[in-house]
TORVO-317884 format. One record per residue: x, z, y of N, C-alpha, C in turn. Coordinates in Angstrom, 1 decimal, decimal comma. Example, Ala and Ser with C-alpha at 12.3 -4.5 7.8 and 13.67 -1.06 7.14 Angstrom:
{pt {13,2; 7,8; -5,7}; {12,3; 7,8; -4,5}; {13,2; 7,8; -3,3}}
{pt {12,8; 7,1; -2,2}; {13,7; 7,1; -1,1}; {12,9; 7,9; 0,0}}
REM end
This chain:
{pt {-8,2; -4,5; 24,5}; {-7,4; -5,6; 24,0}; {-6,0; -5,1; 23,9}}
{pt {-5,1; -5,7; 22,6}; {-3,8; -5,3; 22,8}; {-2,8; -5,7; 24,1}}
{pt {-2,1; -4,9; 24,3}; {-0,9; -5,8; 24,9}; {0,2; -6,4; 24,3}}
{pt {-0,1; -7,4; 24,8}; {1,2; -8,0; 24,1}; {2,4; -8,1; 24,2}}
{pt {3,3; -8,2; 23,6}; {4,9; -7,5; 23,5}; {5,2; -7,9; 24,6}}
{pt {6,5; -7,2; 24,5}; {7,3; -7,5; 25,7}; {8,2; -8,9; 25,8}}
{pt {9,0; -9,1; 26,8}; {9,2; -10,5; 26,6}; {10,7; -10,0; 25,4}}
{pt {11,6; -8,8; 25,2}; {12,1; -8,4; 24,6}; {12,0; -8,5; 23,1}}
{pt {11,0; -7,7; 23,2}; {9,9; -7,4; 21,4}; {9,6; -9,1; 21,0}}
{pt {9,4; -10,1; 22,0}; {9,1; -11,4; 21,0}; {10,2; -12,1; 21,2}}
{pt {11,3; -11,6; 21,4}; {12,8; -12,7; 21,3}; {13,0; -11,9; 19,7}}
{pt {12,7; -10,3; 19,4}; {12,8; -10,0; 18,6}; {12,1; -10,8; 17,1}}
{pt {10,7; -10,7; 17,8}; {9,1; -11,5; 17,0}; {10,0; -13,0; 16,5}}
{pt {10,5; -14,2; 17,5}; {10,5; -15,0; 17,1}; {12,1; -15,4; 16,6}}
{pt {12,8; -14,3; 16,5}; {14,0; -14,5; 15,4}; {14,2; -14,2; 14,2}}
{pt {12,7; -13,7; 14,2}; {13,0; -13,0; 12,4}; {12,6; -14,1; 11,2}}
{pt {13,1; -13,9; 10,1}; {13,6; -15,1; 9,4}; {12,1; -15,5; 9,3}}
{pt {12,2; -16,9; 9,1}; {10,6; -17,3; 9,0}; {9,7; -17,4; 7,4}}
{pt {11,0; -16,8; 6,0}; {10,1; -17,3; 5,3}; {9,3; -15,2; 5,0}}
{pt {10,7; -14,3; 4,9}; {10,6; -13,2; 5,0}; {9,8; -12,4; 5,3}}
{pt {10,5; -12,8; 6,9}; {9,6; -11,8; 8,3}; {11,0; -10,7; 8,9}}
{pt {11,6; -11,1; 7,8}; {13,1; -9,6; 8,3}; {13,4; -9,5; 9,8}}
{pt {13,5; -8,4; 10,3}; {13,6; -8,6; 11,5}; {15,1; -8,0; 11,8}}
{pt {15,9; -8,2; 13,4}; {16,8; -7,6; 13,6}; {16,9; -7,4; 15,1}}
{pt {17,3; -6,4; 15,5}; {17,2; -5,8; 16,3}; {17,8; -4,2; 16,4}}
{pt {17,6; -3,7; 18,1}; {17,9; -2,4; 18,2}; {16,6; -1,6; 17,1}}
{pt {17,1; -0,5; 17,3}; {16,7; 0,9; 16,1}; {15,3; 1,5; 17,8}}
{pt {15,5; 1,0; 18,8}; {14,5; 1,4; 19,8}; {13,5; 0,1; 19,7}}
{pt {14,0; -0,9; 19,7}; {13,0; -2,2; 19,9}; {12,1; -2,3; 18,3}}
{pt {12,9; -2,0; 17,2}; {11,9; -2,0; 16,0}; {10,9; -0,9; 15,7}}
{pt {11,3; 0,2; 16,1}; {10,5; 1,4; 16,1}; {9,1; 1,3; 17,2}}
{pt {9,4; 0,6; 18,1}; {8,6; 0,1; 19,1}; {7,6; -0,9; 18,2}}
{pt {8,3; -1,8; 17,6}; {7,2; -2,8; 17,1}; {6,4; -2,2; 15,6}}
{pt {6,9; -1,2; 14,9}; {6,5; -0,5; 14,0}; {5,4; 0,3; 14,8}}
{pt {5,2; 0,6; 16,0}; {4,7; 1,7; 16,5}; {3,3; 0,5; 17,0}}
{pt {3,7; -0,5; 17,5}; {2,3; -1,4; 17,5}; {2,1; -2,1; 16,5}}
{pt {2,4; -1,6; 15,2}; {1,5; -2,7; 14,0}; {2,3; -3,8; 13,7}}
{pt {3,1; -4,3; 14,3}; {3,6; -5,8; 14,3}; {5,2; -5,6; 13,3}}
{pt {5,4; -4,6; 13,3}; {6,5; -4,4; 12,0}; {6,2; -3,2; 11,1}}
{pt {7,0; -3,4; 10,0}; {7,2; -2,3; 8,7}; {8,4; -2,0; 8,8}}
{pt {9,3; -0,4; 8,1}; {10,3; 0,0; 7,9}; {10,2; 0,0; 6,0}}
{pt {10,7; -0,9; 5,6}; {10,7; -0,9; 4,1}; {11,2; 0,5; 3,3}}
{pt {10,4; 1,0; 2,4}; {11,0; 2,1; 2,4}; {11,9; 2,4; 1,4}}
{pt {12,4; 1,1; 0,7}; {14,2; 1,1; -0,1}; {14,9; 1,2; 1,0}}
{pt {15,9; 1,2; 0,5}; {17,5; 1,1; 1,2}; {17,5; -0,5; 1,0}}
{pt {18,2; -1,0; 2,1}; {19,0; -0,5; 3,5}; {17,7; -0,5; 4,4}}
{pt {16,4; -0,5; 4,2}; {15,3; 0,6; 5,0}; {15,3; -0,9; 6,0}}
{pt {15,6; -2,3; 5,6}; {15,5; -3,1; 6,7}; {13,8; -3,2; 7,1}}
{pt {13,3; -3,9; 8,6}; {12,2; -4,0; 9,2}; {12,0; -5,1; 8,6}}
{pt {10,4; -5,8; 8,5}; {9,7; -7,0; 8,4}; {8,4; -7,1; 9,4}}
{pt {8,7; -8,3; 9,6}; {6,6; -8,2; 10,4}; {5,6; -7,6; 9,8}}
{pt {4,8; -7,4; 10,1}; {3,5; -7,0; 9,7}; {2,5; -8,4; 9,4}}
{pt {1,9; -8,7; 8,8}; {0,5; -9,9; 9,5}; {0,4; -10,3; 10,6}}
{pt {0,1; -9,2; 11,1}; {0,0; -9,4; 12,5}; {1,0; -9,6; 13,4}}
{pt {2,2; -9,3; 13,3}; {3,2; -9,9; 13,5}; {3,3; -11,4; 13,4}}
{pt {3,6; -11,4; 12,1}; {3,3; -13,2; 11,8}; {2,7; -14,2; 12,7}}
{pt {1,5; -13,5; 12,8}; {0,4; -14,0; 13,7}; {1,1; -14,5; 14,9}}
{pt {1,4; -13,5; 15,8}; {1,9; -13,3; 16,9}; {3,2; -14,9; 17,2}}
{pt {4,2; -14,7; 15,8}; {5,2; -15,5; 16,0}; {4,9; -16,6; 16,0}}
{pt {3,6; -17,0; 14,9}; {3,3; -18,5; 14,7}; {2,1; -18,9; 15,6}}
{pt {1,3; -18,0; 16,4}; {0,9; -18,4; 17,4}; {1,0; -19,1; 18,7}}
{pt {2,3; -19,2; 19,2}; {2,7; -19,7; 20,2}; {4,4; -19,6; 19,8}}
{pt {4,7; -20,4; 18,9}; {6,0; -20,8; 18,8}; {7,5; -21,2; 20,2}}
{pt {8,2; -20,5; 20,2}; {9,2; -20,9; 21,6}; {9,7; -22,2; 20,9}}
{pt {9,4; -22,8; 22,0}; {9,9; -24,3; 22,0}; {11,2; -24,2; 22,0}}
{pt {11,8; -25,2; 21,1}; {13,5; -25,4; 21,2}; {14,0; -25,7; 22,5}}
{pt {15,1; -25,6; 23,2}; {15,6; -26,0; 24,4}; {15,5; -28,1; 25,0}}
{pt {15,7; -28,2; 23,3}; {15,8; -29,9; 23,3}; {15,8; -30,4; 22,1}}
{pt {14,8; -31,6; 22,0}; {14,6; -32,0; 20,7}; {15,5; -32,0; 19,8}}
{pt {15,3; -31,4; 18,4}; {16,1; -31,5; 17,3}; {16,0; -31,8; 16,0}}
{pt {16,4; -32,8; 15,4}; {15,3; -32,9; 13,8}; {15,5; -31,9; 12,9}}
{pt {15,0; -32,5; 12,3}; {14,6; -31,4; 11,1}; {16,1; -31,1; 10,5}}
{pt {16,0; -29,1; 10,4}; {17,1; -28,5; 10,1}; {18,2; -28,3; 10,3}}
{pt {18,0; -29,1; 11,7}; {19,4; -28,9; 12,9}; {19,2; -27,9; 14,2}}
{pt {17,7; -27,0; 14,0}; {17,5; -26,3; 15,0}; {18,3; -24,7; 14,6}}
{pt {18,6; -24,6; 13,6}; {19,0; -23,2; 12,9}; {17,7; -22,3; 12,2}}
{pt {16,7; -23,0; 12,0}; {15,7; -23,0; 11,8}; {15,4; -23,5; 10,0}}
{pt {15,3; -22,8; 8,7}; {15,1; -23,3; 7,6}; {14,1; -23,5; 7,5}}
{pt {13,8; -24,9; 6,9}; {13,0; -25,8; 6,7}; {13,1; -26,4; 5,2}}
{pt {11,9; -26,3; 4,3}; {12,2; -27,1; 3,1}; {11,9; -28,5; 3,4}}
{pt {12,4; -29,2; 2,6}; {12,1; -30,4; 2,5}; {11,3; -31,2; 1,7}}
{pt {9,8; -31,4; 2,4}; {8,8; -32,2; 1,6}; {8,7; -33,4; 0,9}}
{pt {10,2; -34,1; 1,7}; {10,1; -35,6; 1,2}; {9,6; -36,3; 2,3}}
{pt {10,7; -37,4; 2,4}; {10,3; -38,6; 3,4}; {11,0; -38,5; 4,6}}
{pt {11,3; -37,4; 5,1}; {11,8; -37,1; 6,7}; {13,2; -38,1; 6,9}}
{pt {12,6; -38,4; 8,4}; {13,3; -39,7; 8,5}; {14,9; -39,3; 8,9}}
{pt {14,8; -37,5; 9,9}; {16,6; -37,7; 9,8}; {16,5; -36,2; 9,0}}
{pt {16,8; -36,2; 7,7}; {16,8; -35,1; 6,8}; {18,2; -34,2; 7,1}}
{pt {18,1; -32,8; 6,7}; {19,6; -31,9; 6,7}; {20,4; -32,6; 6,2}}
{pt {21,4; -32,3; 6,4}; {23,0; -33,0; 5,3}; {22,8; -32,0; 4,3}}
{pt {22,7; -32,7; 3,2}; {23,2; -32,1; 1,4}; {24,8; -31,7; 1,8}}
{pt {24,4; -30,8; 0,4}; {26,0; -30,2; 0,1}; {25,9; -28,9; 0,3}}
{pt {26,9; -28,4; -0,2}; {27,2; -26,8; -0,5}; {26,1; -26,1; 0,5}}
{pt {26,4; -26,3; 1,6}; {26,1; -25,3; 3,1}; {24,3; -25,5; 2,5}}
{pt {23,7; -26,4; 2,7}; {22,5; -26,9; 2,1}; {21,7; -25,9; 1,0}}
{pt {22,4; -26,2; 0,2}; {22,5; -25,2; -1,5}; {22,2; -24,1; -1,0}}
{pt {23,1; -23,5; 0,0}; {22,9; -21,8; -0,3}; {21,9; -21,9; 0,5}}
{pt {21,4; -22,4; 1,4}; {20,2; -22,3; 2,2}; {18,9; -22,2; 1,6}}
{pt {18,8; -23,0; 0,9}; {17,6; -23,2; -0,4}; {17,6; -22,0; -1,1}}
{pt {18,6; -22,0; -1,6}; {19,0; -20,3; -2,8}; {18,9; -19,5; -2,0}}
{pt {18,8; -19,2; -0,7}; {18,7; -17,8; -0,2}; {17,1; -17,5; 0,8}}
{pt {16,6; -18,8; 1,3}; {15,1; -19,1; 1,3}; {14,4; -18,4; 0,4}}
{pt {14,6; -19,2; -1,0}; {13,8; -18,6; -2,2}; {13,8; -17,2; -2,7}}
{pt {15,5; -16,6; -2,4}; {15,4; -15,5; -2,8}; {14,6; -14,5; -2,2}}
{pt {14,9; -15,1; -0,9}; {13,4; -14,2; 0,2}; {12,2; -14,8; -0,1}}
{pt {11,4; -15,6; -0,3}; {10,4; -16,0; -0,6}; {10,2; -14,7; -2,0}}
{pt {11,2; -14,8; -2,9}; {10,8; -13,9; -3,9}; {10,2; -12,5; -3,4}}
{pt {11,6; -12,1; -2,7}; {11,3; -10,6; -2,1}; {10,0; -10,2; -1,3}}
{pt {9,8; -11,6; -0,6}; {8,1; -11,3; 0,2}; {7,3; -10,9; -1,0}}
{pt {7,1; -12,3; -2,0}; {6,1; -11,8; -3,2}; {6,1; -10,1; -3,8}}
{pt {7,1; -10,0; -3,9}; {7,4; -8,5; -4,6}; {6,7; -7,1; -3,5}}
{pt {7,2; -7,5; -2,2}; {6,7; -6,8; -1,2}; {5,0; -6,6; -0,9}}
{pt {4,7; -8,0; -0,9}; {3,3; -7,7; -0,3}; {2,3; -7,8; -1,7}}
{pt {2,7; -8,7; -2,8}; {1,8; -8,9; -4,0}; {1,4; -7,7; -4,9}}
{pt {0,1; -7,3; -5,0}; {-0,2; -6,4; -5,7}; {0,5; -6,0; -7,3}}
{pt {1,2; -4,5; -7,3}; {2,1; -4,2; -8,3}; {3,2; -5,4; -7,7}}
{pt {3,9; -5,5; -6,9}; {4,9; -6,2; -7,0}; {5,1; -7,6; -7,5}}
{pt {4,1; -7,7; -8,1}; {4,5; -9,0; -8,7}; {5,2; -10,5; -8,2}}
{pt {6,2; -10,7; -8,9}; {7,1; -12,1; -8,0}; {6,8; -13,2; -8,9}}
{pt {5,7; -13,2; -9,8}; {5,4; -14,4; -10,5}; {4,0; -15,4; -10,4}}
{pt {3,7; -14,9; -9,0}; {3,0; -15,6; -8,4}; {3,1; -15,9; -7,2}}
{pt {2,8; -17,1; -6,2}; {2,8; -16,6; -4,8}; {1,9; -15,4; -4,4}}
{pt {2,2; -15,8; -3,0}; {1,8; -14,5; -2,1}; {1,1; -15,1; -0,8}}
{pt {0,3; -14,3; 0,2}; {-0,2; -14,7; 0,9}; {0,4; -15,7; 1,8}}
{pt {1,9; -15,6; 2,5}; {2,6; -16,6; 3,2}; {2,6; -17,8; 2,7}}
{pt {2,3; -18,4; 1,4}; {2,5; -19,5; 0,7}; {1,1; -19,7; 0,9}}
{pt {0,2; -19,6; 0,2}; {-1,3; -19,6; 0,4}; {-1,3; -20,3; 1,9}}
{pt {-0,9; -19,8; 3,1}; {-1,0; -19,9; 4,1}; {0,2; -20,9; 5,2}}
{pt {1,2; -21,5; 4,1}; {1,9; -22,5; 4,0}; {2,2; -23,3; 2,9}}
{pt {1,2; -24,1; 2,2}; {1,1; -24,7; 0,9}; {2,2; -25,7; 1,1}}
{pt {2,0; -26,6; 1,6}; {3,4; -27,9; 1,5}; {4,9; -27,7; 1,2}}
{pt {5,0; -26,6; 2,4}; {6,4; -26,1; 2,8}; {6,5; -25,3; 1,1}}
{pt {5,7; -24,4; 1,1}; {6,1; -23,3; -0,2}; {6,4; -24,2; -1,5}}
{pt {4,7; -25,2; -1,7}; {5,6; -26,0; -2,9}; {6,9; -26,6; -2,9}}
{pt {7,0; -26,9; -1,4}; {8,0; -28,4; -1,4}; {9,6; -27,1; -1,8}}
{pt {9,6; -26,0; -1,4}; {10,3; -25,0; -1,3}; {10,7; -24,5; -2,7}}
{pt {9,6; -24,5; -3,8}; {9,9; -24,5; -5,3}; {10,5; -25,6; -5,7}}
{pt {10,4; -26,8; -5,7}; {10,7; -28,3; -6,0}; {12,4; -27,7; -5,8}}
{pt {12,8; -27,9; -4,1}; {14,2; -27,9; -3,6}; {14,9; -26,9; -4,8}}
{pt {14,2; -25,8; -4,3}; {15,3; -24,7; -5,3}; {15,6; -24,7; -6,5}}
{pt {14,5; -25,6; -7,2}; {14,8; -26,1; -8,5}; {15,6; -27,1; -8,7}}
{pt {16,1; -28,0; -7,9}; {17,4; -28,9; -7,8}; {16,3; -30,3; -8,0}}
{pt {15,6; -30,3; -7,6}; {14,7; -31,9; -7,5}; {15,3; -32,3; -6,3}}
{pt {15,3; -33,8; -6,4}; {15,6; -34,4; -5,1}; {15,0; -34,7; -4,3}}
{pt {14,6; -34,4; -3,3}; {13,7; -35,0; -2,2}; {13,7; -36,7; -1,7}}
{pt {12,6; -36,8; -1,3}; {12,6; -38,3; -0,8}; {13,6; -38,5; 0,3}}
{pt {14,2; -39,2; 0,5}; {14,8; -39,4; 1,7}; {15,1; -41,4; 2,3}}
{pt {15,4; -41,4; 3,1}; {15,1; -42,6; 4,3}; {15,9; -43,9; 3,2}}
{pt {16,9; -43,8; 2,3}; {17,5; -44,6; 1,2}; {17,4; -44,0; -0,2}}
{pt {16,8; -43,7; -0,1}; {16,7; -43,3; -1,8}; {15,2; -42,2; -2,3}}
{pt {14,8; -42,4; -3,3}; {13,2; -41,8; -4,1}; {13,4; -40,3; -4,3}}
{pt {12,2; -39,7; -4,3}; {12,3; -38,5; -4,5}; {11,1; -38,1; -4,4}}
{pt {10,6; -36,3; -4,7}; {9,4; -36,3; -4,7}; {8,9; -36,3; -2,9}}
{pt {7,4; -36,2; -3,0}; {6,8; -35,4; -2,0}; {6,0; -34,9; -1,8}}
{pt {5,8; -33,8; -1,0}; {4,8; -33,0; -0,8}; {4,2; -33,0; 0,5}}
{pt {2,6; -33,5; -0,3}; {1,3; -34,0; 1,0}; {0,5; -32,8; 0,9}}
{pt {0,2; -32,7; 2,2}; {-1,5; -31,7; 2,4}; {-2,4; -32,6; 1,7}}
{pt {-3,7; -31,8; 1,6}; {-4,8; -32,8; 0,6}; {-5,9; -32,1; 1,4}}
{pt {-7,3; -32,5; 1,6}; {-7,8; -32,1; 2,0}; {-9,0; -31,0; 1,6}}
{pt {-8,3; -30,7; 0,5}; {-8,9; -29,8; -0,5}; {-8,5; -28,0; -0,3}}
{pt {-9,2; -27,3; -0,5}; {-8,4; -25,6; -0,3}; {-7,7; -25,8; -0,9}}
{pt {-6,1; -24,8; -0,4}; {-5,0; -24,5; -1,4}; {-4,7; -25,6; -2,5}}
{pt {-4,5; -26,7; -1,7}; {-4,1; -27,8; -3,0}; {-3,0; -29,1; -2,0}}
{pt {-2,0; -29,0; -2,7}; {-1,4; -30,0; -2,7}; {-0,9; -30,9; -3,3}}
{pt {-0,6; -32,2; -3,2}; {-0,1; -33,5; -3,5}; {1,2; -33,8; -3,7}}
{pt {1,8; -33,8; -4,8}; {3,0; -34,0; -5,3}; {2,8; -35,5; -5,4}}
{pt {4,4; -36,1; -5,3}; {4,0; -37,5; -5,6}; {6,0; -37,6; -6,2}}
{pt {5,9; -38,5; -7,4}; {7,6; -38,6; -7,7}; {7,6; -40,1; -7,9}}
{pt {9,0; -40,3; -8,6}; {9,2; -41,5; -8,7}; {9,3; -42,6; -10,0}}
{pt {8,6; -41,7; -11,2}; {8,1; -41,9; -12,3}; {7,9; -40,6; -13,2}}
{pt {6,8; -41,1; -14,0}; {6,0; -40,2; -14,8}; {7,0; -38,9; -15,5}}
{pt {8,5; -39,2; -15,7}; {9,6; -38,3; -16,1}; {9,6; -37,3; -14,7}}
{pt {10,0; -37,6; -13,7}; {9,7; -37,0; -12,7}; {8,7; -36,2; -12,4}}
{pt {7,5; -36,8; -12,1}; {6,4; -36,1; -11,8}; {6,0; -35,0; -13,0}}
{pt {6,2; -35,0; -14,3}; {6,6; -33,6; -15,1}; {7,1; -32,5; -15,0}}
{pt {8,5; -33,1; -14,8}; {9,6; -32,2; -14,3}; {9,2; -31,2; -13,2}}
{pt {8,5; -32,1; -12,1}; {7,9; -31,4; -11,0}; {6,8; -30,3; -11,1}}
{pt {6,4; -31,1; -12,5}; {4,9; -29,7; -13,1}; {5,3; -28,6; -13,3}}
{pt {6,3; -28,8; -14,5}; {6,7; -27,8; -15,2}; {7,7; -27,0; -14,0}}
{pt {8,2; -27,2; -13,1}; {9,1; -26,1; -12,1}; {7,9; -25,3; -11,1}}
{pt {6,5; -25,9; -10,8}; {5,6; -25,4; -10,0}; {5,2; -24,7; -10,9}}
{pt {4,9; -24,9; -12,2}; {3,9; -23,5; -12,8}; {4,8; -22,4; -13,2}}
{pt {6,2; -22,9; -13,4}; {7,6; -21,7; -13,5}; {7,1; -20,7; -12,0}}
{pt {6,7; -21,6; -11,2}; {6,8; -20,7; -9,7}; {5,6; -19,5; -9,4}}
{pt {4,5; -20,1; -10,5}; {3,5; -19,4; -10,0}; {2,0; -20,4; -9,9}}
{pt {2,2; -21,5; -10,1}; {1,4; -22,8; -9,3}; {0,4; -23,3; -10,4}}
{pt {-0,5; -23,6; -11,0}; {-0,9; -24,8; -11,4}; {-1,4; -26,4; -10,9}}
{pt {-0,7; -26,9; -11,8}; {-0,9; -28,0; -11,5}; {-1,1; -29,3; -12,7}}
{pt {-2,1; -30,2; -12,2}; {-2,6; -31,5; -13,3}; {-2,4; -32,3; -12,5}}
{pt {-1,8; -33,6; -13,3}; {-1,5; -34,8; -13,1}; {-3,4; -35,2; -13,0}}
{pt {-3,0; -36,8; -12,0}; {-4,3; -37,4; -11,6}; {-3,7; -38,5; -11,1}}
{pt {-4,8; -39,6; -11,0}; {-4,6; -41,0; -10,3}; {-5,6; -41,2; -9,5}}
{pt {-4,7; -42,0; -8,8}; {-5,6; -42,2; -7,1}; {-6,6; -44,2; -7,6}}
{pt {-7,3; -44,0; -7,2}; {-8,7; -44,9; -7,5}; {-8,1; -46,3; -7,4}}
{pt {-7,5; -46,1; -5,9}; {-7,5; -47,8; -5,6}; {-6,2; -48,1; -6,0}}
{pt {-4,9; -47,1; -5,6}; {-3,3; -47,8; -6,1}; {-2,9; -47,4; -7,2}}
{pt {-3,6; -46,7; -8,2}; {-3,6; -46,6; -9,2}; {-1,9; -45,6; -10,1}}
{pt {-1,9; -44,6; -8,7}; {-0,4; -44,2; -8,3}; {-0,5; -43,0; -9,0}}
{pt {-0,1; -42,3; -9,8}; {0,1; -41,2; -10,4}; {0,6; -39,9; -9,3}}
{pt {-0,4; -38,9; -9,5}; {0,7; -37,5; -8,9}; {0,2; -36,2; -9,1}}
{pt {0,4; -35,5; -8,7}; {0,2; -34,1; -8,9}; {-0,7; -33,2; -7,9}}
{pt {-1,8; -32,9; -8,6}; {-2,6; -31,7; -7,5}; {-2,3; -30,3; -8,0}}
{pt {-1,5; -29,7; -6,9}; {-1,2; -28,3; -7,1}; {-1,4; -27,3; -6,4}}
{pt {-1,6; -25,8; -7,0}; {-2,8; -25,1; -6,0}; {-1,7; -23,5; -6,6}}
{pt {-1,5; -22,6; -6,3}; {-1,0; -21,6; -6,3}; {-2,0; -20,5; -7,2}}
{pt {-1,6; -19,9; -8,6}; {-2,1; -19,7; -9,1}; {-2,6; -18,1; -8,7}}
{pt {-3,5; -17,1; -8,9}; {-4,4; -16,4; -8,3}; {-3,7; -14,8; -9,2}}
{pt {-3,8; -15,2; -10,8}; {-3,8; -14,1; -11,8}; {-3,2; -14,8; -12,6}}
REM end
């Protein structure tokens, strides 16, 4: 059986960015976690560490609880916004770069782990966080999120593989939302639900 890191190595494990995996730390504690599988030394410049899978694993396995309840995107913790959350981040500048610099790591994962590089598809961390990832294209593309006074899209799990539920706030919208998911990588078709007869979007992350 492995042993599991030290209590050191997982203050390391669970500070590394969460959409990334970047890690930071001493040049002794990352060599350590490179040496048990749970990190990589990228081999561009500036030669920064990432988790491994199994790393990942490790971090989202038994997540350290915050000290005291905090909503959403007040823990220091980035978080996209699916739509609906009842006490949402504050908008505005600080916001912006948060989103724009998420995504640009979301890129750099694609490029890293996707065969030949490719950044015009997702990648396994998306696959393995559908909601967040779409809801994560939507934000960066400057869509508005739902929020507690005012419409916006959202993004529902569905109980389908690799498929989620866009929902906006007219048929102009729900477009707009198409056309920025398949920019990302995604397919996606409009559909109507049986009984409320409500328009939205099933979207699934495209493969090839």
């Amino acid at each position: 059986m492995t042993r599991p890191p030290t209590a050191a190595q997982r203050r390391v494990i669970d500070a590394a960015d969460p959409v990334t995996g970047r890690l930071r730390g001493t040049e002794a504690q990352l060599a350590a976690l490179v040496k048990r599988g749970l990190a990589f030394r990228h081999p561009r410049p500036p030669h920064d560490h990432f988790l491994t899978p199994a790393g990942h694993r490790i971090r989202e396995a038994v997540p350290e609880p915050p000290e005291q309840p905090a909503p959403s995107g007040s823990s220091g913790v980035f978080t996209a916004r699916v739509g609906g959350e009842e006490e949402p981040p504050a908008s505005g500048p600080a916001r912006l770069r948060e989103v724009h610099s998420a995504w640009q790591g979301l890129l750099e994962l694609r490029r890293m782990t996707n065969p030949g590089g490719a950044t015009d598809r997702p990648c396994g961390w998306e696959r393995t966080h559908l909601v967040r990832a779409a809801a994560l294209a939507l934000e960066a593309a400057g869509h508005r999120p739902a929020g507690p006074d005012d419409d916006g899209y959202r993004v529902r799990a569905t109980p389908q593989p690799e498929a989620v539920a866009v929902y906006a706030p007219d048929e102009e919208s729900l477009r707009a939302c198409a056309a920025t998911l398949e920019r990302a990588g995604w397919q996606a078709g409009e559909y109507t639900e049986p009984r409320t007869r409500v328009r939205y979007l099933l979207a699934s992350p495209r493969r090839a």
